[in-house]
N, CA, C and O atoms as a GROMACS GRO file, in nm:
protein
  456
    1UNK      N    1   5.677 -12.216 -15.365
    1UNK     CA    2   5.785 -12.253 -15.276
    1UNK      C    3   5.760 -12.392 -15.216
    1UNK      O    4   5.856 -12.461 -15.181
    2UNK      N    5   5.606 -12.442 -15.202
    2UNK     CA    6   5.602 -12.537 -15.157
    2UNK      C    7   5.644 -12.676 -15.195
    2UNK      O    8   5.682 -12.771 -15.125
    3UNK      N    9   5.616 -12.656 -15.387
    3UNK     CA   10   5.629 -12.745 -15.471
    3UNK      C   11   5.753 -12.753 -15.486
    3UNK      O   12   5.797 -12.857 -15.533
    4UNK      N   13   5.854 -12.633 -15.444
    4UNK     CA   14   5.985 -12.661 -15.485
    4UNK      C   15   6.051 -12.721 -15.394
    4UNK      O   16   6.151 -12.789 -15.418
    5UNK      N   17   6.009 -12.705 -15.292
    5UNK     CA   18   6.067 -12.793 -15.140
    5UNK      C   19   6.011 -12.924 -15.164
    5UNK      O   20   6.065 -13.019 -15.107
    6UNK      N   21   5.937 -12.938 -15.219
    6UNK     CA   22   5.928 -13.100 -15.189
    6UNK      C   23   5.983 -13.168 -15.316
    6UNK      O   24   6.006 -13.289 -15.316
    7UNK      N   25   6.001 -13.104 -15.406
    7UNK     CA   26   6.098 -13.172 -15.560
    7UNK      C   27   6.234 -13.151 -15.490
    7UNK      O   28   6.308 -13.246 -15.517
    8UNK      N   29   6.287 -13.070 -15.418
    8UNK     CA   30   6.439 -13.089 -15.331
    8UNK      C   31   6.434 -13.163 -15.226
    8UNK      O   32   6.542 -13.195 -15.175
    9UNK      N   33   6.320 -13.206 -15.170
    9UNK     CA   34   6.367 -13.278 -15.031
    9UNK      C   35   6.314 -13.394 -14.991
    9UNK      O   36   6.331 -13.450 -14.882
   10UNK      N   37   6.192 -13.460 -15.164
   10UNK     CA   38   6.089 -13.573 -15.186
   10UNK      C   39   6.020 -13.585 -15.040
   10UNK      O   40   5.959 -13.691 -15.030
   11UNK      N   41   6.014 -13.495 -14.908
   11UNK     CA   42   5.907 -13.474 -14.810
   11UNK      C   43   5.762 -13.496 -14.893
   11UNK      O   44   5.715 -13.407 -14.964
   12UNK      N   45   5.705 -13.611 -14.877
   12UNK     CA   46   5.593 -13.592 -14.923
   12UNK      C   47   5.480 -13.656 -14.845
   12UNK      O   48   5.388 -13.726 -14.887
   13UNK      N   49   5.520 -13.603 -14.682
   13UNK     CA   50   5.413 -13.611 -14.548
   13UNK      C   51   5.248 -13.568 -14.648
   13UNK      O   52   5.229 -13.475 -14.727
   14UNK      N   53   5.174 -13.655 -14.611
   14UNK     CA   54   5.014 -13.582 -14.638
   14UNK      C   55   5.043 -13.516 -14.574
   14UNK      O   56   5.152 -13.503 -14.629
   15UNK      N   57   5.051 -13.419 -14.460
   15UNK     CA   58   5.004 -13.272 -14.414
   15UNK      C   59   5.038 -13.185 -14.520
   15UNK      O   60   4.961 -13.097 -14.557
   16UNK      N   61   5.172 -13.208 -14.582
   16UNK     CA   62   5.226 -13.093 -14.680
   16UNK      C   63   5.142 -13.104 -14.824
   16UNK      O   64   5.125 -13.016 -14.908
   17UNK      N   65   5.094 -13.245 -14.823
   17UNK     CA   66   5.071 -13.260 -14.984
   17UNK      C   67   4.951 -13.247 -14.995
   17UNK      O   68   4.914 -13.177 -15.090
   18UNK      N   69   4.830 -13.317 -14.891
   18UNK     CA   70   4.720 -13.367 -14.906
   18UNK      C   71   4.628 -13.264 -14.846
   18UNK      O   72   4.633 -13.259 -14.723
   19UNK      N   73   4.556 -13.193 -14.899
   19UNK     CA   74   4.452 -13.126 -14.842
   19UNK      C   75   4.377 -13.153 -14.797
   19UNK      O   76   4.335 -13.057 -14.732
   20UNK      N   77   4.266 -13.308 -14.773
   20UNK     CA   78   4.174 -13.391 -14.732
   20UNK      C   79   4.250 -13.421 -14.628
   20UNK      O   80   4.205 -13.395 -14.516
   21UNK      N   81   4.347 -13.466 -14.638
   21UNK     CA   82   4.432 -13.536 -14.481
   21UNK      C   83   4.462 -13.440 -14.375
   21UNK      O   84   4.444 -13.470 -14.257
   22UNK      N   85   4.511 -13.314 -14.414
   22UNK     CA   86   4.560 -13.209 -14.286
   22UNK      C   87   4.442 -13.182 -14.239
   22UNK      O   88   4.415 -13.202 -14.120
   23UNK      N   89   4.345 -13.127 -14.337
   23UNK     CA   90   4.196 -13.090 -14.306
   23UNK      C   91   4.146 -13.204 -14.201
   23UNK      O   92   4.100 -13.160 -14.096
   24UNK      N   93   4.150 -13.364 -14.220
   24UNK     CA   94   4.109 -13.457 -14.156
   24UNK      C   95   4.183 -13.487 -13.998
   24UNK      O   96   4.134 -13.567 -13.919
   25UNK      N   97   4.293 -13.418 -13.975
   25UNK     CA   98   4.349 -13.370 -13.848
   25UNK      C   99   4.398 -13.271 -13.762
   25UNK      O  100   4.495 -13.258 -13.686
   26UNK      N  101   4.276 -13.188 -13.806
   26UNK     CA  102   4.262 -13.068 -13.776
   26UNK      C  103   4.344 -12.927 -13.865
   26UNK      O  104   4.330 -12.806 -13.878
   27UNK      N  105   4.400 -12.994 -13.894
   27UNK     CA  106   4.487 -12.832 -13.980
   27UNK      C  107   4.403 -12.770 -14.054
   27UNK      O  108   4.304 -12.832 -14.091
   28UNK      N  109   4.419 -12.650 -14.090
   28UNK     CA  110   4.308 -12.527 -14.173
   28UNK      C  111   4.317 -12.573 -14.328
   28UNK      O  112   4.234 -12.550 -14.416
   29UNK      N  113   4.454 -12.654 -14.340
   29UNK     CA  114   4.431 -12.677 -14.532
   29UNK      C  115   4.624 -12.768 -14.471
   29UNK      O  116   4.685 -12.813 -14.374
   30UNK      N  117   4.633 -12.740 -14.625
   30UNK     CA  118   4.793 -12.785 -14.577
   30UNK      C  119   4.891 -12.754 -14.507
   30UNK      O  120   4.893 -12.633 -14.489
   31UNK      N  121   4.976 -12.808 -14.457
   31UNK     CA  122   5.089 -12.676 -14.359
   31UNK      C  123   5.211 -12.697 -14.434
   31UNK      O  124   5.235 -12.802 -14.494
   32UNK      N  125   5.293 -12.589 -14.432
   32UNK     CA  126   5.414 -12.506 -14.491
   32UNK      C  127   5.534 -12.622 -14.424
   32UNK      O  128   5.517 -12.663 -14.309
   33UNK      N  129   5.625 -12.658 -14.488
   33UNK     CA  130   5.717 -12.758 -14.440
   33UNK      C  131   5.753 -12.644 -14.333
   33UNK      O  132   5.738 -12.528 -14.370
   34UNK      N  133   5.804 -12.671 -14.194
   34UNK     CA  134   5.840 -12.598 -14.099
   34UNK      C  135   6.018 -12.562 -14.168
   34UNK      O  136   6.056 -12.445 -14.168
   35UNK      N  137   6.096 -12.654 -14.211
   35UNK     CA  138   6.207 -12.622 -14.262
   35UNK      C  139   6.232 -12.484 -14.388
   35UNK      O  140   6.314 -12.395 -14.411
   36UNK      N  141   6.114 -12.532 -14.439
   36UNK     CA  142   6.109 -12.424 -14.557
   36UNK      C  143   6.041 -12.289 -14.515
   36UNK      O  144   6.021 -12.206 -14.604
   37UNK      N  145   6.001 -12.259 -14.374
   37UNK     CA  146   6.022 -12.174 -14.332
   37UNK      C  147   6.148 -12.091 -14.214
   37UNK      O  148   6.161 -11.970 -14.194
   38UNK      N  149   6.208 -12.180 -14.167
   38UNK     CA  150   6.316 -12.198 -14.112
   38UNK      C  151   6.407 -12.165 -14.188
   38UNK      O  152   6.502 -12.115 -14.128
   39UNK      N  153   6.423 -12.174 -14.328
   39UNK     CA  154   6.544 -12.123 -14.488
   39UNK      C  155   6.520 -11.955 -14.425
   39UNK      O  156   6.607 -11.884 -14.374
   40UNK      N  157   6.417 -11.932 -14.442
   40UNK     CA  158   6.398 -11.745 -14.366
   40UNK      C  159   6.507 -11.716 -14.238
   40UNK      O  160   6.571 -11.611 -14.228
   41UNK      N  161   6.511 -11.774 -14.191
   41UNK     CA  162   6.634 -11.693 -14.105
   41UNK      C  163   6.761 -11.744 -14.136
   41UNK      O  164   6.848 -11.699 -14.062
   42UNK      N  165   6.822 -11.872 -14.273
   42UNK     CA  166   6.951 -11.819 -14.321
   42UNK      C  167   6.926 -11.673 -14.428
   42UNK      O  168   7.026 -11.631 -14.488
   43UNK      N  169   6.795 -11.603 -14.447
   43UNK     CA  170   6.839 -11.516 -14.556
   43UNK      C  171   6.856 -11.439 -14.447
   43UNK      O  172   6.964 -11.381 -14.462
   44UNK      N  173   6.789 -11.397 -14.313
   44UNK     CA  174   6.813 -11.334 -14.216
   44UNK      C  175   6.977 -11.244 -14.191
   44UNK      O  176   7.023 -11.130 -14.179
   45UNK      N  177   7.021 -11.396 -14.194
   45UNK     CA  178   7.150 -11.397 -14.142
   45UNK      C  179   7.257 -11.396 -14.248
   45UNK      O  180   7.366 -11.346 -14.221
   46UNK      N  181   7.238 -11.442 -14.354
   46UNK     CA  182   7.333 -11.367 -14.493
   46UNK      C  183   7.287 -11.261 -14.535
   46UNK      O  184   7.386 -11.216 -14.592
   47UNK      N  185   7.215 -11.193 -14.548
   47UNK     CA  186   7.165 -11.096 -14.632
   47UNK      C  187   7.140 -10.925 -14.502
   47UNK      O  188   7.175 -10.812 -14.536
   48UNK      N  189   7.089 -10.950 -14.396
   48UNK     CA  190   7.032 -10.844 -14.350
   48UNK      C  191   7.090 -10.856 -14.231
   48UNK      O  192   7.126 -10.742 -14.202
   49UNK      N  193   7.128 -10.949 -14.122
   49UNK     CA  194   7.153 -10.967 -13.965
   49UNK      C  195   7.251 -11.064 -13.956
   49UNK      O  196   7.206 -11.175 -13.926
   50UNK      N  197   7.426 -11.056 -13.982
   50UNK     CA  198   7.501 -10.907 -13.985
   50UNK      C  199   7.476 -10.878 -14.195
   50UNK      O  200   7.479 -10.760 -14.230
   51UNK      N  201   7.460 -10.958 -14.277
   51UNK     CA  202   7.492 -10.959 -14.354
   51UNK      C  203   7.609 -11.030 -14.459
   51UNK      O  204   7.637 -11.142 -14.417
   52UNK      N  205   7.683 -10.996 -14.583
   52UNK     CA  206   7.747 -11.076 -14.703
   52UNK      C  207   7.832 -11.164 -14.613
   52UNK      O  208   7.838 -11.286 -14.621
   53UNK      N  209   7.921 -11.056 -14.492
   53UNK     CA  210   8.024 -11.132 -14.435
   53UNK      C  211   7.990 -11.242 -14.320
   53UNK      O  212   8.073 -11.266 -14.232
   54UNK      N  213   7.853 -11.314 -14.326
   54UNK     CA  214   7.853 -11.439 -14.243
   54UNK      C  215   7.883 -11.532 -14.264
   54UNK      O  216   7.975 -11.542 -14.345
   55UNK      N  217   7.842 -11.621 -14.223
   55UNK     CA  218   7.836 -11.774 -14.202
   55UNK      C  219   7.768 -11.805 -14.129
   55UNK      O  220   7.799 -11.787 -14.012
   56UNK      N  221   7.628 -11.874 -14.163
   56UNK     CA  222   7.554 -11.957 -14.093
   56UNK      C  223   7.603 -12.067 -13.995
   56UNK      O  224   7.676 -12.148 -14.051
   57UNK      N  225   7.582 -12.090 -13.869
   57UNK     CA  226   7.693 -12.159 -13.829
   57UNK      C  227   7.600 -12.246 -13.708
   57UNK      O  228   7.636 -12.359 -13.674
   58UNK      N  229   7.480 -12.180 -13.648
   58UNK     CA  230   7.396 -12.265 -13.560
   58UNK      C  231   7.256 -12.193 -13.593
   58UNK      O  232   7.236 -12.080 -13.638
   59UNK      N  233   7.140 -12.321 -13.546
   59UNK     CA  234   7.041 -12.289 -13.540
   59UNK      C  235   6.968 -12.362 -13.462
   59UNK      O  236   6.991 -12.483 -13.466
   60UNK      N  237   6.890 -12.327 -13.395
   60UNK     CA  238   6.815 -12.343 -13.223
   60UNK      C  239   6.647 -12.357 -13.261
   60UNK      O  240   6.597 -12.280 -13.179
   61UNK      N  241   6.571 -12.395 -13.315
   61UNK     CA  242   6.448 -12.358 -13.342
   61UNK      C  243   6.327 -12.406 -13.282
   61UNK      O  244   6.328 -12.524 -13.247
   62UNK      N  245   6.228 -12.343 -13.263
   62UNK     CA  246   6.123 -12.381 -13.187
   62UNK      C  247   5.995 -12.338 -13.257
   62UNK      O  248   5.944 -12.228 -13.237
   63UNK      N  249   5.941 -12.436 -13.345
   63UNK     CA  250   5.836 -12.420 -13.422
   63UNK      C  251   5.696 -12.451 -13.359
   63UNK      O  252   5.646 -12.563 -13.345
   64UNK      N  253   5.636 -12.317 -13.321
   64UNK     CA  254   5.550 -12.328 -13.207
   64UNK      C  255   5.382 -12.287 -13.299
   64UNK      O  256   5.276 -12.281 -13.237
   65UNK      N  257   5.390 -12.271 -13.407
   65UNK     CA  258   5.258 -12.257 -13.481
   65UNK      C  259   5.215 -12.307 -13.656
   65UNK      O  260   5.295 -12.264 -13.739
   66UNK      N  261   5.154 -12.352 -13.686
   66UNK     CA  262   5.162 -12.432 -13.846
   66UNK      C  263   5.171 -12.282 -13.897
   66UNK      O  264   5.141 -12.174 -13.847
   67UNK      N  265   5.229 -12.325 -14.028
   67UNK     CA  266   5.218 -12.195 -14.149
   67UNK      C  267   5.113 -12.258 -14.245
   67UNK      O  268   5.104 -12.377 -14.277
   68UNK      N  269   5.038 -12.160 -14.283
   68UNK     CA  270   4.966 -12.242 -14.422
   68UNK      C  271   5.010 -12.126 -14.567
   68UNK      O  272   5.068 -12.018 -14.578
   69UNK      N  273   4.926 -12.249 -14.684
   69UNK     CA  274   4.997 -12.168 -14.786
   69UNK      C  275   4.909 -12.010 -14.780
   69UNK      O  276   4.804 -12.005 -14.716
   70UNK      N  277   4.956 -11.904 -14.843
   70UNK     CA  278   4.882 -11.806 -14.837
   70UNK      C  279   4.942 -11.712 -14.741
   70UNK      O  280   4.949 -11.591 -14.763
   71UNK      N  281   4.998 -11.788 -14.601
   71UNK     CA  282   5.028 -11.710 -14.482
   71UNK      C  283   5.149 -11.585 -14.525
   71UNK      O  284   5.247 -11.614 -14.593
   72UNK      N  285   5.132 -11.489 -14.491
   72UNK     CA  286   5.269 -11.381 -14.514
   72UNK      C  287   5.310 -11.366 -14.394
   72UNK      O  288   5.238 -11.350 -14.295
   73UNK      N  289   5.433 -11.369 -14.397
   73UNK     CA  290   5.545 -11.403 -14.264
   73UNK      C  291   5.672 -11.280 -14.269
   73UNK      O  292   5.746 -11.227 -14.352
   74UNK      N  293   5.648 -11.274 -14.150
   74UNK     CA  294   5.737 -11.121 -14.077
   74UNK      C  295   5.859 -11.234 -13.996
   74UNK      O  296   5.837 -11.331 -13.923
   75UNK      N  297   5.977 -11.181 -14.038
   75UNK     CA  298   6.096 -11.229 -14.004
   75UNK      C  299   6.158 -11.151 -13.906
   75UNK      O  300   6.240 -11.079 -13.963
   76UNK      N  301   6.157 -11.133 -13.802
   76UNK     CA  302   6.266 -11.033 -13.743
   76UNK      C  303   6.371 -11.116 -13.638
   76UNK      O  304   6.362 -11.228 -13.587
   77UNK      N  305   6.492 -10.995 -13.627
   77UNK     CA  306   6.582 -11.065 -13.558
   77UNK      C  307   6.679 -10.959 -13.464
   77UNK      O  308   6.666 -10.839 -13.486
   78UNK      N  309   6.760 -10.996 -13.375
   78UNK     CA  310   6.800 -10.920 -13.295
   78UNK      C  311   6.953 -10.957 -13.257
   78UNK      O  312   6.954 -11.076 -13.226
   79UNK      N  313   7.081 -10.901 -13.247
   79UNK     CA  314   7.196 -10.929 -13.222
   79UNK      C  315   7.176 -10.946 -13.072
   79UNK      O  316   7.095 -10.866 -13.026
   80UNK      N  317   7.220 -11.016 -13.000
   80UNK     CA  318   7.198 -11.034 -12.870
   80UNK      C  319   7.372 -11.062 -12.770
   80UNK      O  320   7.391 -11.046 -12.649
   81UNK      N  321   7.450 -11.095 -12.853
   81UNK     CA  322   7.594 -11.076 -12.855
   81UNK      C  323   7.659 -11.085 -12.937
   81UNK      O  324   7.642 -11.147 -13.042
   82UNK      N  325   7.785 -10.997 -12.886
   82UNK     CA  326   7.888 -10.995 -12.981
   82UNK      C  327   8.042 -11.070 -12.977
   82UNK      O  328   8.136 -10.994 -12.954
   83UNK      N  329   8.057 -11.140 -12.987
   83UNK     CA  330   8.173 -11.192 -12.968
   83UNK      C  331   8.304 -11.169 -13.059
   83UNK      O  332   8.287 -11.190 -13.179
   84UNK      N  333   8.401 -11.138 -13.028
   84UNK     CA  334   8.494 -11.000 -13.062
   84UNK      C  335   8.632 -11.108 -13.135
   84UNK      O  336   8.693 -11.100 -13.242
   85UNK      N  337   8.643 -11.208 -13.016
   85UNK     CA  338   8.756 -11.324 -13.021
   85UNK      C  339   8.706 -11.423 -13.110
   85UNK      O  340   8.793 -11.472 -13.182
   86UNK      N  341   8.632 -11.452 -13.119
   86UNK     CA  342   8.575 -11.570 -13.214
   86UNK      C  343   8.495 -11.519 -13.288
   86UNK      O  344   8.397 -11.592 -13.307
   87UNK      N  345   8.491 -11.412 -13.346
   87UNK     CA  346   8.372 -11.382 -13.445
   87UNK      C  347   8.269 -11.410 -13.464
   87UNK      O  348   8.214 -11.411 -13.574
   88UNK      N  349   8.220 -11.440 -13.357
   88UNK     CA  350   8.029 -11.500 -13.350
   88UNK      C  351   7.964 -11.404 -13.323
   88UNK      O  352   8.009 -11.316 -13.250
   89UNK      N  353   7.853 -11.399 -13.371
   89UNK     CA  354   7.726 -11.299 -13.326
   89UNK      C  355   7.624 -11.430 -13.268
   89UNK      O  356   7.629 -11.552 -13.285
   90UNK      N  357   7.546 -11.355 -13.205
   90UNK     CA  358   7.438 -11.443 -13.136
   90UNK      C  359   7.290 -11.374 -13.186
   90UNK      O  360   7.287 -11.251 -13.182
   91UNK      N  361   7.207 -11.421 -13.218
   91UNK     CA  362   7.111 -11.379 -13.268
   91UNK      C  363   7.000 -11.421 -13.176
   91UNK      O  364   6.982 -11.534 -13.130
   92UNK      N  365   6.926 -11.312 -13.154
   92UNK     CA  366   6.764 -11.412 -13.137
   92UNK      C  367   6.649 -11.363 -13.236
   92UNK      O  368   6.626 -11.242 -13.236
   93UNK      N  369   6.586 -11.433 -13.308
   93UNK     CA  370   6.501 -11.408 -13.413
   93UNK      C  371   6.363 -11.478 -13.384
   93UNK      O  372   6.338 -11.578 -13.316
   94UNK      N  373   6.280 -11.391 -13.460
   94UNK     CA  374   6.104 -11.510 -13.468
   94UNK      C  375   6.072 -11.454 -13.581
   94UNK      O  376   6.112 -11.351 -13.635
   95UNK      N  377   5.958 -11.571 -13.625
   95UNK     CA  378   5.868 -11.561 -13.706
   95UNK      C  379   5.768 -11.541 -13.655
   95UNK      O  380   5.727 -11.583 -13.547
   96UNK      N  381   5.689 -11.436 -13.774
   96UNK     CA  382   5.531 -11.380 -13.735
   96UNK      C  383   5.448 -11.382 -13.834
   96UNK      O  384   5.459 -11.311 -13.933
   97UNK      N  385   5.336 -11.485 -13.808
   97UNK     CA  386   5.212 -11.448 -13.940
   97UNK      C  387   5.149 -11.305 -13.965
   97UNK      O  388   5.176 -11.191 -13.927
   98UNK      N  389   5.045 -11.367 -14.050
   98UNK     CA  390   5.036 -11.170 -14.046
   98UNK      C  391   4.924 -11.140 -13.984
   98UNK      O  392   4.855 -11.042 -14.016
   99UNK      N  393   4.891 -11.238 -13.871
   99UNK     CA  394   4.805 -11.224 -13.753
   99UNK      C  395   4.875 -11.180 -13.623
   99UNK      O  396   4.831 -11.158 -13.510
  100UNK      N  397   5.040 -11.170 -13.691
  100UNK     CA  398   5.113 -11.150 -13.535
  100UNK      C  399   5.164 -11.260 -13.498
  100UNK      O  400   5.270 -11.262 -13.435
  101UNK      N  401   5.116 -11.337 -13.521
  101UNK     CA  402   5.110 -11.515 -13.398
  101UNK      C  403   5.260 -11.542 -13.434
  101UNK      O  404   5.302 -11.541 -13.550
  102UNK      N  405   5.337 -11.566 -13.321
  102UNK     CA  406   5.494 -11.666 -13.390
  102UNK      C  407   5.475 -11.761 -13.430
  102UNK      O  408   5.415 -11.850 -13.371
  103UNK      N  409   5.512 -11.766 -13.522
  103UNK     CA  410   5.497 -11.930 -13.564
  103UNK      C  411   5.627 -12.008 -13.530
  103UNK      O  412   5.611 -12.117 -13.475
  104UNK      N  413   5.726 -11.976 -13.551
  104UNK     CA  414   5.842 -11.988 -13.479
  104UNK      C  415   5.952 -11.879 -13.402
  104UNK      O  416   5.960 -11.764 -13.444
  105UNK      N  417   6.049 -11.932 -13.267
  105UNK     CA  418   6.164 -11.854 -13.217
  105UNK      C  419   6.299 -11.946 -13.258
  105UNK      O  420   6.286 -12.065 -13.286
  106UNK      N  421   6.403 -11.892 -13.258
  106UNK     CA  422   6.530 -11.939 -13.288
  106UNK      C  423   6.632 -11.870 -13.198
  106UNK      O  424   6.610 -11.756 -13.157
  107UNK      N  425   6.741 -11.936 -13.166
  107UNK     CA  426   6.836 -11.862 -13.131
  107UNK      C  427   6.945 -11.879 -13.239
  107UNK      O  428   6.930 -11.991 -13.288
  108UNK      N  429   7.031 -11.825 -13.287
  108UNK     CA  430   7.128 -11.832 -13.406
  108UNK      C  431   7.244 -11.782 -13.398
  108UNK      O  432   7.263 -11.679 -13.333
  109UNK      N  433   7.359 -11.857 -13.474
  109UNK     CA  434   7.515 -11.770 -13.434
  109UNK      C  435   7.542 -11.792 -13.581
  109UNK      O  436   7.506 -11.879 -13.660
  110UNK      N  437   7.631 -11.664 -13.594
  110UNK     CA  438   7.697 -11.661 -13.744
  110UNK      C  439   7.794 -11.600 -13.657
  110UNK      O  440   7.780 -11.536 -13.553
  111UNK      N  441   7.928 -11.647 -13.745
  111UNK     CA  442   8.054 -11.606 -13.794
  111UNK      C  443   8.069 -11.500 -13.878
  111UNK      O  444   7.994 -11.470 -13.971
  112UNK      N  445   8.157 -11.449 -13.847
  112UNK     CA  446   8.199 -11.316 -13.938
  112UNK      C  447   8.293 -11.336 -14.019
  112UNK      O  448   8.397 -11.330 -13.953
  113UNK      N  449   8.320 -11.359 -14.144
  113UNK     CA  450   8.438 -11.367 -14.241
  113UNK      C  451   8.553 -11.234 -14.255
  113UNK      O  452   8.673 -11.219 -14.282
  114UNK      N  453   8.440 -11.154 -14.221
  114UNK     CA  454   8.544 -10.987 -14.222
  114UNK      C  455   8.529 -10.948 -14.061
  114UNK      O  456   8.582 -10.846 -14.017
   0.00000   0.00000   0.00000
């Protein structure tokens, strides 16, 4: 996933690429583009929280811990309102390594098509 994010988005920061360099400023090895973990809560929000009938429509994010490669990441998310007249849902979601730790919070609104 890493290699494919950076052939789509030519990001090619040493932290993401260079293993000598992240290592040389403290990081554990390379870190995970924060965006290409951030793609995890549009599957959030098309696929599982409300699901087919969204639309991604905002995203709020607060990337509060590096990901490295290897890391397995717990996605969860929570409807927090409903909006009836405008078809928005309000989401609040985080990411979790599989130490627990957030690595990121978001707040998020999708649209409802149905």
């Amino acid at each position: 996933m890493q290699n494919l994010f950076l052939d789509l988005t030519g990001d090619n920061s040493p932290c993401h690429v260079d293993e000598k360099f992240a290592l040389e400023k403290n990081f554990k090895g390379k870190v995970v583009y924060g965006m290409l973990t951030a793609s995890f809560y549009s599957t959030l929000v098309g696929v599982y929280l409300p699901g087919k009938y969204a639309l991604f429509q905002e995203a709020h994010i607060n990337f509060r811990s590096p990901v490295y490669i290897g890391d397995a990441l717990i996605i969860k998310g929570k409807i927090t309102e409903i909006d009836p007249t405008l078809k928005r849902i309000y989401i609040k979601a985080e990411i979790q390594n599989q130490s627990g730790r957030k690595v990121s919070t978001a707040s998020l609104v999708a649209g409802l098509t149905e």
